[in-house]
C-alpha positions, 0 to 999 in steps of 0.5 A: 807476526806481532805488530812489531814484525810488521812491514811498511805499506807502500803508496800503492797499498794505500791507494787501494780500494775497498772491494765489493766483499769489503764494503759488505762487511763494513756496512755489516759490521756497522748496521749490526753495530748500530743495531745492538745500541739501539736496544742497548739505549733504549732502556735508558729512554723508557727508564721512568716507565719501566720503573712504573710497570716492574716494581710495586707502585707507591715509591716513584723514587725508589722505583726508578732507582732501582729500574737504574740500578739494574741498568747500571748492572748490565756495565757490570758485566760488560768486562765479563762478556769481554772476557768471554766473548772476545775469547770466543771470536779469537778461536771460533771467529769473528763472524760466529763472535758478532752473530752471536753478540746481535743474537744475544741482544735481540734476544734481550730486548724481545724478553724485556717487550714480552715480559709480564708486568710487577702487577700481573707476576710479582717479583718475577717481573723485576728479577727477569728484567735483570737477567734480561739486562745482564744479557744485555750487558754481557753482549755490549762487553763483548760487541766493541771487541769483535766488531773492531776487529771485524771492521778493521780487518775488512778495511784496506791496508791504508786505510784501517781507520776509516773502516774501523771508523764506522764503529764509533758512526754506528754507536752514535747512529745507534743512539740515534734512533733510540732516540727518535723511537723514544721522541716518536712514542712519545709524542704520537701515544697517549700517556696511557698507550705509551705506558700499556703498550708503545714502549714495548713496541720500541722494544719489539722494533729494537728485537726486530732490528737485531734479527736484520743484524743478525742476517747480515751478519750471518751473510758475509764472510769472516776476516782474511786475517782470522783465515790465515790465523787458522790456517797457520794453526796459530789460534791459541786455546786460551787467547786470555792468558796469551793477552796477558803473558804475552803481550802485557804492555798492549794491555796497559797501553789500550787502557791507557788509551782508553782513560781520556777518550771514554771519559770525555765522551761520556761527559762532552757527548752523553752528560754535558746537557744535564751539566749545563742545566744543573750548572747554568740554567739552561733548559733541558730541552734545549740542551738536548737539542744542542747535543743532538745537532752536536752529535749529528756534524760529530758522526757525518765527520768521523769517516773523515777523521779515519781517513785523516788519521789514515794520511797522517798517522795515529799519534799526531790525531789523538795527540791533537785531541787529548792536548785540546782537551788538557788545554781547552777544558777550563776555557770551555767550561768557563765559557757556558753559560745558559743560552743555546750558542753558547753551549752549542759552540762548547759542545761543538769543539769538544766533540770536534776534538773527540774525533781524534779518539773517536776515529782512532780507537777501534784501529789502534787497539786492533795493531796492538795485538795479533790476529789470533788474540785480537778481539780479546785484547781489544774488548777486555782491557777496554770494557775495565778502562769504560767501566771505571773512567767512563761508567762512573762519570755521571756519579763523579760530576754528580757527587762535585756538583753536590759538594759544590766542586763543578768549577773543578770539573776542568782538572778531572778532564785536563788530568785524565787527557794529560794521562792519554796524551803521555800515551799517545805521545810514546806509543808506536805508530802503527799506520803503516804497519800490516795487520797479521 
């Protein structure tokens, strides 16, 4: 059954609630979740002293460059594990998909705690911290397809967004304590420790953390949908060239989803403090703790958000958020200036109006696709949307600033959104419609 054959939800349907089973699986496909972002952010926390333990000393600038240039290689690949990884999930399951995701980026983030340094074996130092981040990278790509499929399968029939919700809580939560392991080792260790041995130990933590995800996820079981799929004798030897013969307008329309919410989350939540320190002067510390509380109401509100979008319907969410941005991106932006409130309040409300993506995305790109090619066209036409609005965006905002063009930072926002919203507004609403 596509989404278009689907049924109706009756008001009983959408009453039910979630079953012991379900709300296991929801907190394992979340904490699995969680757990893969953490190792997946902390490389980008310890960059500086990567850089000063895999590549000759002498150039500290072309050392970090080249520590970044890698890490800029594991999005590379993310499409690439998309494509295999989702293909994966959609015939062997959606449980055998997320084990071997958590697995893979476990793995990566033991090899990078335990590799010997530039010092002690050359130039296969650097070379294993690459492989040890492509596999990073090729697990990411394939993580977002699989674990949405997972998490809004596992939901109720009204009430798919607040399961799917959990995906984006858990990337948040996983920035999180990345972050906190990163303020910890830094702040208790001394700068000789931190560098011989406590960034190893965060990575060792991280490895550590995805053996706990892997046993959750090892412990539930897969999705009713997947089940049924397989006993219907519908999984398809090559879900890839399903997605793409069979179902060409639900690819276009996850990417087109995809180019307004990738591309504000990655400048509101991930770059808008280093914006507002080049642009206003404002203190990066204090930039940082703006975009931590920030982060914190944005993840407490997102179950909330799913459960909104869960009463009301998906179009008219994302709808509010890609109008707001299209509309309030000048005035926002126009508006910081180099004190503390100021960007609190800026970053608050685009962060509030992120939501309706955030909320949405893992659900809406699930009811696109049917169960037997789901993951797969969740995950690819996704990591290609990420990898070229929201990869490049640090550079795109970097490359205006230099050439000072950062007043027209609003237009690349309100043009992006206003692409997102001619999407939102002419896709169908799947809210009430059945997962098959």
């Amino acid at each position: 059954m596509t989404a278009n054959q689907a049924r109706t939800v009756s008001p009983t349907e959408s009453a039910e609630r979630l079953s012991r089973r379900q709300i296991k699986a929801i907190a394992a496909g979340a904490i699995g979740n969680t757990i893969e972002w953490v190792d997946w952010a902390l490389y980008a926390i310890f960059a500086k002293i990567i850089s000063a333990e895999f590549f000759p000393a002498g150039d500290e600038k072309v050392a970090l460059l080249s520590t970044l240039a890698i890490f800029a290689v594991g999005f590379v690949l993310r499409p690439v594990g998309a494509a295999v990884l989702g293909v994966y999930a959609d015939r062997r399951g959606r449980k055998k998909g997320l084990t071997l995701t958590v697995g893979l980026m476990a793995g990566a983030s033991f090899a990078i705690a335990l590799t010997p340094t530039y010092t002690q074996i050359g130039l296969a130092a650097p070379l294993a911290l690459l492989l040890a981040r492509l596999v990073q990278g090729f697990s990411a790509g394939g993580e977002f397809g699989s674990s949405s499929a997972f998490l809004v399968e596992s939901g109720t029939r009204g009430g798919r967004a607040f399961a799917g919700s959990w995906q984006q809580v858990s990337v948040g939560g996983g920035a999180l304590i990345a972050s906190l392991l990163g303020t910890v080792a830094t702040n208790v260790l001394s700068d000789d420790a931190l560098h011989a041995w406590g960034w190893r130990v965060a990575f060792g933590i991280g490895g550590l953390l995805g053996l706990v995800g892997l046993w959750l996820r090892i412990s539930v079981e897969d999705t009713q949908s997947f089940n049924e799929a397989r006993s219907a004798g519908r999984i398809r030897a090559n879900p890839l060239r399903a997605m793409l013969v069979s179902h060409p307008g639900a690819v276009l329309r996850v990417v087109g989803i995809t180019i307004a919410g990738t591309l504000t989350y990655y400048i509101w939540v991930n770059y808008l403090p280093t914006y507002a320190n080049l642009t206003t002067g404002v203190p990066l510390g204090t930039a940082l703790l703006s975009q931590t509380l920030c982060l914190l109401i944005f993840i407490t509100l997102l179950p909330f958000a799913g459960r909104l979008s869960d009463r009301i319907g998906r179009k008219p969410t994302m709808t509010a958020f890609a109008a707001g941005f299209a509309l309030l991106s000048r005035p926002l932006l126009h508006f910081l200036d180099s004190g503390f409130l100021s960007l609190f309040l800026v970053q608050l409300t685009g962060m509030l109006l992120i939501l309706g993506y955030s909320a949405n995305c893992a659900v809406v790109m699930a009811e696109q696709f049917p169960a037997e090619i789901r993951a797969t066209g969740i995950a690819v036409p996704y990591a290609l949307a990420v990898a070229l609005f929201g990869g490049t965006a640090p550079y795109v905002i970097t490359w205006m600033h230099d050439h000072h063009l950062s007043d027209w930072l609003w237009l690349y926002l309100s043009v992006a959104s206003l692409i997102s919203l001619a999407v939102y507004l002419t896709m169908p609403e799947t809210k009430d419609k059945e997962l098959d």
